[in-house]
Every structure is written in C-alpha cells, then in structure tokens.
C-alpha positions as CSV (number, residue, x, y, z in Angstrom):
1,X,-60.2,42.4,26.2
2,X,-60.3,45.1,23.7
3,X,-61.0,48.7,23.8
4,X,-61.0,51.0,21.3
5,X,-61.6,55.0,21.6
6,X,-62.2,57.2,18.6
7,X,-60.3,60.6,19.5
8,X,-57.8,59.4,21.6
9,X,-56.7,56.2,19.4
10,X,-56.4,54.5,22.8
11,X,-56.5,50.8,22.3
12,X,-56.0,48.2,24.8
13,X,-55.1,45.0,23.6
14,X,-54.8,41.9,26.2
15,X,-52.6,38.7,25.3
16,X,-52.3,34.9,26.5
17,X,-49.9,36.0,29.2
18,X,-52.3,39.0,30.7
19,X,-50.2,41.8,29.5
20,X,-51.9,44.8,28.6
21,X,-50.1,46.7,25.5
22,X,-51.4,50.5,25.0
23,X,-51.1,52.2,21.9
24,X,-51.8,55.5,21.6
25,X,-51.9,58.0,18.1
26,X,-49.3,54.9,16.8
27,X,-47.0,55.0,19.5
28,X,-46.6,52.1,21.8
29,X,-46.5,52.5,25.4
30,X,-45.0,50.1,27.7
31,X,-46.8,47.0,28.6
32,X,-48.2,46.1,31.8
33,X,-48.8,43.1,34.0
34,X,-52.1,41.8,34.6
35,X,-53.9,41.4,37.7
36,X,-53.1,37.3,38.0
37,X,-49.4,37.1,37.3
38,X,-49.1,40.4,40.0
39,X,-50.9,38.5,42.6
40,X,-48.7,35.1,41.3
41,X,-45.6,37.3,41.8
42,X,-46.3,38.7,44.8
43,X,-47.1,35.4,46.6
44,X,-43.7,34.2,44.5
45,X,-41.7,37.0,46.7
46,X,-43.4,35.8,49.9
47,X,-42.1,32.2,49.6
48,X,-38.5,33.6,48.7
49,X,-38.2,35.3,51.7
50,X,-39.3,32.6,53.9
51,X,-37.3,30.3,52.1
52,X,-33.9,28.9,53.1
53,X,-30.9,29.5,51.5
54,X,-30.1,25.7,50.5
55,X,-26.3,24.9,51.1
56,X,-24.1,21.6,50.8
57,X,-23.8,19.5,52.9
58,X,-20.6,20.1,55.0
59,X,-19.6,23.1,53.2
60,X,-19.5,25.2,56.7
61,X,-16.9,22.5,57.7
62,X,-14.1,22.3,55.1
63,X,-12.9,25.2,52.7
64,X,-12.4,23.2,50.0
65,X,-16.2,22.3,49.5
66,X,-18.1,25.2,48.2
67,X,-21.3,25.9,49.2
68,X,-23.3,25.9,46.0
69,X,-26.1,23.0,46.7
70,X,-25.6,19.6,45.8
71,X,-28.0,17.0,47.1
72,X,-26.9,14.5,50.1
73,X,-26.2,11.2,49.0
74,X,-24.6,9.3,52.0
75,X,-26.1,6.4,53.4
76,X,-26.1,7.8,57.0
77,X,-26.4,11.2,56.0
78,X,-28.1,13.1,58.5
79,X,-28.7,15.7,56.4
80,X,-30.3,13.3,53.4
81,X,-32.1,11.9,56.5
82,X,-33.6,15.2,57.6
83,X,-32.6,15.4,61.2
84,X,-33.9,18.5,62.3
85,X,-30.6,20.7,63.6
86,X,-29.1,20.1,59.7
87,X,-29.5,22.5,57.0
88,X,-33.1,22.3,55.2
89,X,-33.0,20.3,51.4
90,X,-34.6,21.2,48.8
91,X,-37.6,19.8,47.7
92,X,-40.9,20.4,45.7
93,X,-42.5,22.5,48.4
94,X,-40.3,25.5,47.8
95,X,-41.2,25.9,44.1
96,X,-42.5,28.9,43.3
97,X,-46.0,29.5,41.0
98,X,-45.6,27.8,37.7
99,X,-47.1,30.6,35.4
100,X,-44.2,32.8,36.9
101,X,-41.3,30.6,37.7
102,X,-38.2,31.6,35.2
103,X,-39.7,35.2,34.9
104,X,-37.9,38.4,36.0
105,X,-39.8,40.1,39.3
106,X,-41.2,42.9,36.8
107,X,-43.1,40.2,35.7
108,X,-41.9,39.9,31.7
109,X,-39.2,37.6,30.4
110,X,-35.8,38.2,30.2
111,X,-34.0,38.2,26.6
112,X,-30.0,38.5,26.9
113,X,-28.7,40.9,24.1
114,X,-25.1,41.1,22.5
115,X,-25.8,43.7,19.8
116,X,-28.8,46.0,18.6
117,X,-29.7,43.4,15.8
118,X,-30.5,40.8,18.7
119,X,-33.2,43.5,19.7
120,X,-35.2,42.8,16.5
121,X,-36.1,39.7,18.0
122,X,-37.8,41.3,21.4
123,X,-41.2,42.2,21.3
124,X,-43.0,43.8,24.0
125,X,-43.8,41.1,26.2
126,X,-40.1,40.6,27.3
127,X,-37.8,43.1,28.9
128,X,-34.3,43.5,27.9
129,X,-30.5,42.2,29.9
130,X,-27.6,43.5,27.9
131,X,-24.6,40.9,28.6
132,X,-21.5,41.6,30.7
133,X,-19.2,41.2,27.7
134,X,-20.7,44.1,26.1
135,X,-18.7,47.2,25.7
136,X,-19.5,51.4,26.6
137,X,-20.0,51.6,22.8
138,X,-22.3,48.9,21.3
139,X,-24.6,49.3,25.1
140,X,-25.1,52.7,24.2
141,X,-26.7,51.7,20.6
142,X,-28.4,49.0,22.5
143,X,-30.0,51.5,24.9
144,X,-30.5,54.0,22.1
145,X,-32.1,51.6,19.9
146,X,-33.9,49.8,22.7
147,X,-35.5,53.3,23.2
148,X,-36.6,53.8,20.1
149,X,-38.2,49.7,20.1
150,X,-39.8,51.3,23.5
151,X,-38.2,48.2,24.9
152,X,-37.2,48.1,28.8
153,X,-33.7,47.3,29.5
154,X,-33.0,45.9,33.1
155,X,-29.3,46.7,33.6
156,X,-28.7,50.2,32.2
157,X,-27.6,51.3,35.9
158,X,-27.2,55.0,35.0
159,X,-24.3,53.8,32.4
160,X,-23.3,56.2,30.1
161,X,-25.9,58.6,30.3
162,X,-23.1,61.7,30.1
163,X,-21.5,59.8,27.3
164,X,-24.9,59.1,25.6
165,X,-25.9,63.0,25.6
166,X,-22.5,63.8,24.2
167,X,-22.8,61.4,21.6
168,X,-26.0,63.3,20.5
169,X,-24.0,66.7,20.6
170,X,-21.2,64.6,18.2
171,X,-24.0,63.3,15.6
172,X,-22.8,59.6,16.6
C-alpha cells in the first residue's frame, strides 16, 4: 500500500510485517502497527492473562528448589501425570500467535544496545532496549542519538532528563 500526496509530501509506505512508515517533507515519523499483528497481539494479551504461571514441580515444598519451570520427569509423578489438584504443565496450547511470539507488546522487535554505534544497525521496524550495564553517560548519547534516528527506546524511564537538558546548556 502506497500513497503519495503532492503538497504535503505525505507517503505511506507498508512493509512485509504490516508496519506503516510516514514520511513527511523528509522527516520520518514513527512507524505503526498494522491492523493484523494489533488484533494478533491483543488476542496474545488475552491468553497471558488466562494463563498459569508454570512452576516446578515441588518447589512450594522445599527452599532449596527454585521455582523457575522444569518439566516433571518421575515415573509416578502426579504432576507429569496431570492429576488435576497439581500445578498446570506447559504444553503447546499456551503458545501464543506465531507472527507475534518473541515481539515486544508495542508490537516491533526488540534490539539490545550497548553504545550509539549499535544504533546504526536499527531501522525503524524495531524499537530500542538499552542494556543494564550501560552507564548515565553513554545512555544519554544513546537517547540523544536515538532521537535524532527517530528511533523509540523502551527503557528511558525518565532517566536523565535534568542531566540531558544540562548537557545541552554545557555544549556536551
């Protein structure tokens, strides 16, 4: 789907994943989803909510097992057996749509960043996760740079917003 306007320069450009890129006198505005993967996502939130939260087997029972999932193996397992007062497995009927498993709930995948040279490597299909390791510093760039790439980053949380309009005071 392409349209084309002559005084606005308005052109809307749709891709193989049904996200709709605007651009507008050169500039390029954010992309957005299209109608299929919002319906996929939106049925993708109803299962999550109706879905268990899978834990190990046991795990309620003794401290020292954790209760991140590991499948029941024992040969009278009641759990592996599925009696119906143990915990619920896992199992193929809990997967969510394929076109949107893996993909973040805005609907775009998510590309981890270290640096503001990994951005050059984003294009406007995916959205933007700075890593944990990253200092005040470089995340700034990132975010500065990332603004200028008219990139969305997920986890700027209100993060050095002060320190970012100071920076522009400072020349930095």
């Amino acid at each position: 789907m392409s349209l084309r306007k002559e005084k606005g320069c308005e052109i809307m450009v749709e891709t193989k994943l049904s996200i709709e890129v605007k651009e507008q006198e050169g500039v390029i505005v954010k992309p957005k989803i299209g109608l299929e993967k919002r319906r996929l996502l939106r049925i993708r939130k109803l299962q999550k909510s109706k879905k268990p939260d899978f834990i190990r087997q046991e795990s309620w029972r003794y401290k020292r097992v954790k209760s991140s999932w590991r499948r029941p193996r024992g040969r009278d397992s009641r759990m592996r057996k599925k009696d119906a007062a143990w915990p619920k497995s896992v199992s193929i009927g809990y997967r969510s749509p394929r076109k949107v498993s893996g993909l973040h709930p805005s609907g775009f995948e998510e590309i981890l960043i270290y640096n503001p040279k990994d951005l050059e490597k984003v294009n406007s299909k995916n959205v933007v996760r700075i890593g944990h390791t990253v200092g005040l510093k470089k995340r700034l760039m990132i975010i500065e740079k990332a603004s200028e790439l008219n990139l969305r980053v997920l986890n700027t949380r209100g993060v050095g917003e002060d320190e970012l309009k100071e920076s522009e005071k400072n020349g930095l």
